[in-house]
Short mmCIF file of the C-alpha atoms (twelve columns), coordinates in Angstrom:
data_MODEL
# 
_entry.id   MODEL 
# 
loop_
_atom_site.group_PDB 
_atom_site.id 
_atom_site.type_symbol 
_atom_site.label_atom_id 
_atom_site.label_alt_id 
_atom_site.label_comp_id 
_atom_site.label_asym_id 
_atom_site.label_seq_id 
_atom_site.Cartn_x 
_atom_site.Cartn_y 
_atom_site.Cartn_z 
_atom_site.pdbx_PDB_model_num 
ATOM 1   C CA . UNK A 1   10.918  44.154  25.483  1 
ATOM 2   C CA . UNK A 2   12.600  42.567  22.584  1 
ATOM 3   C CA . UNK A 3   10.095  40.671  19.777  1 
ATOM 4   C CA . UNK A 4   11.554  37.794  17.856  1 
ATOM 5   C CA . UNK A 5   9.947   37.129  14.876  1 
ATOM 6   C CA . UNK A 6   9.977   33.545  13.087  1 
ATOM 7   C CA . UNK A 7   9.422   33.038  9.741   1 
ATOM 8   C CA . UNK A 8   5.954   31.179  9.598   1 
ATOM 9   C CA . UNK A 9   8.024   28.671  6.989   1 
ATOM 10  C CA . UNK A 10  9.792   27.439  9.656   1 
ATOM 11  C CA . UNK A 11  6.979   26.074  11.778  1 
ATOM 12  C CA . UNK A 12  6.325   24.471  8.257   1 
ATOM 13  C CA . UNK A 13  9.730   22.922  8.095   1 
ATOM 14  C CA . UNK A 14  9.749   22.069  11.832  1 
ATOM 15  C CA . UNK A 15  6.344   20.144  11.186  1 
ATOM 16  C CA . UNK A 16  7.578   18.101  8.343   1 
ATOM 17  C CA . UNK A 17  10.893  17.333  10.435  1 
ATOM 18  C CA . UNK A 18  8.834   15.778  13.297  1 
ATOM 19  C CA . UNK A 19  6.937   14.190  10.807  1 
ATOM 20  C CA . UNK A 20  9.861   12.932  9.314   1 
ATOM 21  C CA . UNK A 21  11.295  11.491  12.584  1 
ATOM 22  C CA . UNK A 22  8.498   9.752   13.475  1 
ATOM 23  C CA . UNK A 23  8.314   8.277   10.387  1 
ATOM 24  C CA . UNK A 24  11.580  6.790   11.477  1 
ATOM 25  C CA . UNK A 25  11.381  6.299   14.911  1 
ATOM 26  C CA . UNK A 26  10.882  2.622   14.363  1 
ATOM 27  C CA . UNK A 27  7.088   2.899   15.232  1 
ATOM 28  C CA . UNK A 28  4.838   0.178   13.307  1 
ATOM 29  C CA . UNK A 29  1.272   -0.391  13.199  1 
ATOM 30  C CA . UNK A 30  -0.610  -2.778  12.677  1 
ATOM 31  C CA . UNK A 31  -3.999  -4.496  12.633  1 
ATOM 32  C CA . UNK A 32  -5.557  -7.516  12.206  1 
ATOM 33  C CA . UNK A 33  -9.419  -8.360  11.746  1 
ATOM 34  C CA . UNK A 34  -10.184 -9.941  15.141  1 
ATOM 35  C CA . UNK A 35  -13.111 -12.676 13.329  1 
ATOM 36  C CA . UNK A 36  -12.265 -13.848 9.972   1 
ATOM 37  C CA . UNK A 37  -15.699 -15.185 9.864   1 
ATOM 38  C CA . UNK A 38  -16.832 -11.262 9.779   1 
ATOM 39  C CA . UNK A 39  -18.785 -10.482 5.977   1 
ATOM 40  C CA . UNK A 40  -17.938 -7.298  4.105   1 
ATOM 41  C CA . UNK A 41  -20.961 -5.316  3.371   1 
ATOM 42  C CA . UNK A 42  -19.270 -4.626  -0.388  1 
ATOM 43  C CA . UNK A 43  -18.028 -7.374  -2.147  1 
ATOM 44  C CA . UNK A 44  -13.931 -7.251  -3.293  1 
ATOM 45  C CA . UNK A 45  -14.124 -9.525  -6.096  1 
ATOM 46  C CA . UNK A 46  -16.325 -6.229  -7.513  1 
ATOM 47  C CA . UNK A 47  -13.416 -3.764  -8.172  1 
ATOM 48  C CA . UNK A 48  -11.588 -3.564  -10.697 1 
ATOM 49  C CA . UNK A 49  -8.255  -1.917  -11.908 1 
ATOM 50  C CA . UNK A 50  -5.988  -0.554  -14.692 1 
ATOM 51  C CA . UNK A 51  -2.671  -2.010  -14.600 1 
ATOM 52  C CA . UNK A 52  0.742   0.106   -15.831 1 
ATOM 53  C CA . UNK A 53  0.233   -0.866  -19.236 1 
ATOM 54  C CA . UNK A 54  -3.301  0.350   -19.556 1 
ATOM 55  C CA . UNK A 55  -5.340  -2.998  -19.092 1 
ATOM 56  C CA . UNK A 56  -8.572  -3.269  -17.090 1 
ATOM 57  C CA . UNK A 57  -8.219  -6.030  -14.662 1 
ATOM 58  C CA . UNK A 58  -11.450 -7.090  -12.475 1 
ATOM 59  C CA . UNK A 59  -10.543 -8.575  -9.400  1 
ATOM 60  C CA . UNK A 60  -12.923 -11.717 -9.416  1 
ATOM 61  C CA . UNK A 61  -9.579  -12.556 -11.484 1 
ATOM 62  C CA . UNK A 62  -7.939  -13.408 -8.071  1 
ATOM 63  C CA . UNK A 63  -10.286 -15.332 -6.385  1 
ATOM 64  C CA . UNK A 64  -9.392  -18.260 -4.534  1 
ATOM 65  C CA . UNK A 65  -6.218  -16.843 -3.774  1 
ATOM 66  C CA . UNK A 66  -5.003  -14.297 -0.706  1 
ATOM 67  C CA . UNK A 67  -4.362  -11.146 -2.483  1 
ATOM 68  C CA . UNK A 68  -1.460  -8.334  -1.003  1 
ATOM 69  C CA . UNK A 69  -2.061  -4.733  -1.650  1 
ATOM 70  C CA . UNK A 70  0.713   -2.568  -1.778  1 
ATOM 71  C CA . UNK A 71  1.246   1.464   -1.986  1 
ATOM 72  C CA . UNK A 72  4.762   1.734   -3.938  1 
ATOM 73  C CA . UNK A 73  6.924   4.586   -4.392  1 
ATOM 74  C CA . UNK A 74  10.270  4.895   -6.270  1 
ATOM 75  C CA . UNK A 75  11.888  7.624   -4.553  1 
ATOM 76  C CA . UNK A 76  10.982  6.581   -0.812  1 
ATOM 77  C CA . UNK A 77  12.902  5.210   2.399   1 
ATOM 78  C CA . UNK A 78  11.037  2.167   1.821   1 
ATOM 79  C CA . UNK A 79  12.086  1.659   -2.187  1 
ATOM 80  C CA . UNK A 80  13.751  -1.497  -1.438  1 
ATOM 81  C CA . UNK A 81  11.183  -3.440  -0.037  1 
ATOM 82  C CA . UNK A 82  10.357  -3.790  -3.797  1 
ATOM 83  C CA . UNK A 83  12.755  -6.504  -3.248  1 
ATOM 84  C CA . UNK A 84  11.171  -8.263  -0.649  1 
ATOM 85  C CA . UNK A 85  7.636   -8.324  -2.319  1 
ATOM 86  C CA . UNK A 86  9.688   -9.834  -5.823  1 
ATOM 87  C CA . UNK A 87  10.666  -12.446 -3.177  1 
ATOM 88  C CA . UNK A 88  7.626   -13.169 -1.709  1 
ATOM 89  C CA . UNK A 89  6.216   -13.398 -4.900  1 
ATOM 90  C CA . UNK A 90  8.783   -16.170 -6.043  1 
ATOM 91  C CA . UNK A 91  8.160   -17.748 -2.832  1 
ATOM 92  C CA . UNK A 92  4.145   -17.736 -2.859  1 
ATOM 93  C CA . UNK A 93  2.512   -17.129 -6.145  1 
ATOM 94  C CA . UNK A 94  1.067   -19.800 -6.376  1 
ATOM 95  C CA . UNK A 95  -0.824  -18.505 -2.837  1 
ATOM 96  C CA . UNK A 96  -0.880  -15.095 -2.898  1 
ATOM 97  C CA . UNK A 97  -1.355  -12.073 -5.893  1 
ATOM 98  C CA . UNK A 98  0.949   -8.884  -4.725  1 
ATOM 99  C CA . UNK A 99  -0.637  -6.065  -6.357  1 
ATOM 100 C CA . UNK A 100 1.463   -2.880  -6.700  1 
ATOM 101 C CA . UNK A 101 -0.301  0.723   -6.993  1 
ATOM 102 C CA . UNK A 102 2.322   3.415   -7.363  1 
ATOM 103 C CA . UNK A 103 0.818   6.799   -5.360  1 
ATOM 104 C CA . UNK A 104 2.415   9.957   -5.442  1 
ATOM 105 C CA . UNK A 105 0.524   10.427  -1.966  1 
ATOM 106 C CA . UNK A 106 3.645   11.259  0.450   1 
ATOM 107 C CA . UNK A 107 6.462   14.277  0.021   1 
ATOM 108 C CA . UNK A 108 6.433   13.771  -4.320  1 
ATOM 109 C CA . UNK A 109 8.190   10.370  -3.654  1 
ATOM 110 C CA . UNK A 110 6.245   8.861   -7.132  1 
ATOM 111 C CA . UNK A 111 6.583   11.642  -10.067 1 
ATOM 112 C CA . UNK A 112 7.284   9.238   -12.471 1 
ATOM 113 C CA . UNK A 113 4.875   8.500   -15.356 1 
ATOM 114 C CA . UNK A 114 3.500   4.689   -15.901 1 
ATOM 115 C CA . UNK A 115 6.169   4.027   -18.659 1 
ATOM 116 C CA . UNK A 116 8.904   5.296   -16.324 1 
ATOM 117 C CA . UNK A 117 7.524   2.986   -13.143 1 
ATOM 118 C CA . UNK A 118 7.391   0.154   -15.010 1 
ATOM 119 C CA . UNK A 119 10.866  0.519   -16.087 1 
ATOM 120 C CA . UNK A 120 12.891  1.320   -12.929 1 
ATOM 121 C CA . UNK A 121 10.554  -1.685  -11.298 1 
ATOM 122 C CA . UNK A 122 11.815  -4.273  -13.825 1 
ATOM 123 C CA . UNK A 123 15.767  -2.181  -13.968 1 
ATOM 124 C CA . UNK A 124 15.665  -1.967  -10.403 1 
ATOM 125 C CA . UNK A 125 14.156  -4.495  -8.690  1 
ATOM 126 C CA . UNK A 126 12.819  -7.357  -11.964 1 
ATOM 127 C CA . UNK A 127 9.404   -7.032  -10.706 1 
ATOM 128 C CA . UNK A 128 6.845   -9.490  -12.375 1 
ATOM 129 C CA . UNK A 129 4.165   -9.268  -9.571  1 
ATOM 130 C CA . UNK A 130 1.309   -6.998  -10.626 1 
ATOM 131 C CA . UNK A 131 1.376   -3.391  -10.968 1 
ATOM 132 C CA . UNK A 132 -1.198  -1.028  -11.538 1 
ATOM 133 C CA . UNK A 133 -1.285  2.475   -12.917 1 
ATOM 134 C CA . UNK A 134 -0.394  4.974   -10.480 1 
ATOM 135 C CA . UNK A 135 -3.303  6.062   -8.091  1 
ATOM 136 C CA . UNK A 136 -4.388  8.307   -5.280  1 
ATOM 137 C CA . UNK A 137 -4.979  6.691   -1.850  1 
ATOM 138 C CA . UNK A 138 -6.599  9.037   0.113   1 
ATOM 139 C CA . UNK A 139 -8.394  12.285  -0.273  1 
ATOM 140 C CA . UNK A 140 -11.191 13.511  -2.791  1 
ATOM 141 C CA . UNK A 141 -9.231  11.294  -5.956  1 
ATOM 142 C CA . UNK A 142 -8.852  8.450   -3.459  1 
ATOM 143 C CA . UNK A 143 -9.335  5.032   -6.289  1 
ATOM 144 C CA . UNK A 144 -12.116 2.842   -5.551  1 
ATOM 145 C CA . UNK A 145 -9.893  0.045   -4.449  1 
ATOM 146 C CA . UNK A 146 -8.624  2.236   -1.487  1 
ATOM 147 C CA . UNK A 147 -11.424 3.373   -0.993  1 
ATOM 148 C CA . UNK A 148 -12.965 0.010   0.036   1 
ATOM 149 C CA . UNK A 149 -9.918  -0.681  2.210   1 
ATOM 150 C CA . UNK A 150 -9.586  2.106   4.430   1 
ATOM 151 C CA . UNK A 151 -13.590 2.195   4.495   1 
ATOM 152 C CA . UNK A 152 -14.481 0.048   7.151   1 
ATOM 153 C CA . UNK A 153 -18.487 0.065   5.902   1 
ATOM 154 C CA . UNK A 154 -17.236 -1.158  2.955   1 
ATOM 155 C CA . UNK A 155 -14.042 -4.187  4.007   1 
ATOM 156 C CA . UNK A 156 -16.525 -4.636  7.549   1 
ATOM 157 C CA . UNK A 157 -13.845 -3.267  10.275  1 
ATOM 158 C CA . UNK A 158 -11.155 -1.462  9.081   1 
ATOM 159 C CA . UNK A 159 -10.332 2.510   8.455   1 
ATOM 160 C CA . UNK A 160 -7.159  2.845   8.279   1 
ATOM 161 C CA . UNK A 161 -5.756  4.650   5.537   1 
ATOM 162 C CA . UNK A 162 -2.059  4.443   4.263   1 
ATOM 163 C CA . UNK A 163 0.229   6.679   6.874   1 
ATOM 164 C CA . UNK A 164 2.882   6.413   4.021   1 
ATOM 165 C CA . UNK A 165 4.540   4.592   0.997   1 
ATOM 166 C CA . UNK A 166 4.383   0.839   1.282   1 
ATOM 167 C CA . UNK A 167 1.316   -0.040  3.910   1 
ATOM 168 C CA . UNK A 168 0.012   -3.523  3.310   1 
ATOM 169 C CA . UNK A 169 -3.561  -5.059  3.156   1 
ATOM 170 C CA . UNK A 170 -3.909  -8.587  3.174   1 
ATOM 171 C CA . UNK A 171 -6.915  -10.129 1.889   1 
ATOM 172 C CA . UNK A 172 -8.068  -13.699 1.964   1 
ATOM 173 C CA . UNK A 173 -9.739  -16.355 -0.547  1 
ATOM 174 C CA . UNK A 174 -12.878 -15.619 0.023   1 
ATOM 175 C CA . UNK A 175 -12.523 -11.639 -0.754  1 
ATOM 176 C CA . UNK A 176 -11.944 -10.699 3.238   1 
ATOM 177 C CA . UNK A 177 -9.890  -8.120  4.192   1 
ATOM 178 C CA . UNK A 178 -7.853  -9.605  7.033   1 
ATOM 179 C CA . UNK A 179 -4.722  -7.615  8.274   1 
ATOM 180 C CA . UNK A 180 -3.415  -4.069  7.642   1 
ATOM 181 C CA . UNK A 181 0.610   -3.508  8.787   1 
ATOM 182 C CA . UNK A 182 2.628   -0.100  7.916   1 
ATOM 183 C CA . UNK A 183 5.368   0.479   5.827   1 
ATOM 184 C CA . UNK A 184 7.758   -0.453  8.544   1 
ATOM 185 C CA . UNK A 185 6.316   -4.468  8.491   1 
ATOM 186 C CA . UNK A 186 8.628   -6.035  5.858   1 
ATOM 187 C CA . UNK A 187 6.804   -8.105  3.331   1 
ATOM 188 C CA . UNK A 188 9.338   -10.804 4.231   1 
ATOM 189 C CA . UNK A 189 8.139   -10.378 8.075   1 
ATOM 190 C CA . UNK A 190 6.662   -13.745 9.691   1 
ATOM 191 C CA . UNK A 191 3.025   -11.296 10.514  1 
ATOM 192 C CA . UNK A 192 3.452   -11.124 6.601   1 
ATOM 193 C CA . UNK A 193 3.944   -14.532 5.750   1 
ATOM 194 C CA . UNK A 194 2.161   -16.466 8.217   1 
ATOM 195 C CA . UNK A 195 -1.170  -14.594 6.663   1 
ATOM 196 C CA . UNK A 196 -0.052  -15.983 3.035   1 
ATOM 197 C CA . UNK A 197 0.900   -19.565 3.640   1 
# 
């Protein structure tokens, strides 16, 4: 009987492919808090941030308004949806605060340093919404503020962590978290927009 014997890096490789494709099989997820009447048992408006340029923002600063959390990336599939979130920032300031946290969470697709970020954002892309210092979403260094969205004892229902670069939490005035969607959900998309008007 002949043996063949595969390299165990290739089951590796194989596993990322798959990966990969389903990435971009055109999947999207999404979910949306079924009663917007529903309380967090931690309150938003008590975390607080540092943005790219080093400054400690608390988020009772955005109160009143519906707040969109990103996960960014400069080297990912989803790069140009940078774009989109500029727009929808020129479109709805004056109703919603994007808030960008560059994560090197997925394949090394964020090696940049704060000072390099903020530059290809602004090259790029002329970003003016928010951005924050780059962050960890998940595991042991997760930050505090994803911490309290993928923690549904913390936001009241939901657990869902980012799956990759560019998920979306939407949060209302009142400091609810009311509607996850995946990196696939453009922030242009009407499930976007008809959360922000």
């Amino acid at each position: 009987m002949i043996k063949i014997l595969i390299p165990t890096h290739y089951w590796l490789i194989t596993l990322i492919g798959f990966s990969i494709v389903i990435m971009l099989s055109g999947f999207s997820y999404k979910r949306i808090a079924k009663n917007n009447s529903m309380v967090s048992s931690s309150n938003f408006y008590d975390l607080k941030a540092v943005t790219i340029d080093g400054q400690e923002i608390s988020f009772e600063k955005f109160k009143g308004k519906k707040v969109l959390i990103v996960n960014v990336a400069s080297k990912c599939g989803y790069t140009y949806q940078y774009e989109g979130l500029q727009k929808l920032h020129e479109l709805y300031g004056n109703k919603v605060a994007i808030l960008g946290f560059p994560a090197n969470d997925f394949l090394f697709q964020e090696r940049g340093s704060n000072e390099e970020i903020a530059e290809f954002c602004e090259s790029n892309y002329g970003v003016t919404f928010q951005m924050f210092e780059k962050i960890t979403t998940k595991g042991k260094k997760q930050s505090p503020v994803y911490h309290w969205l993928s923690n549904k004892e913390l936001n009241g229902w939901n657990d869902q962590k980012p799956s990759w670069n560019f998920c979306k939490y939407i949060i209302d005035e009142d400091g609810k978290l009311v509607g996850f969607f995946d990196s696939k959900v453009k922030p242009l998309s009407e499930e976007i927009v008809s959360l922000i008007k």
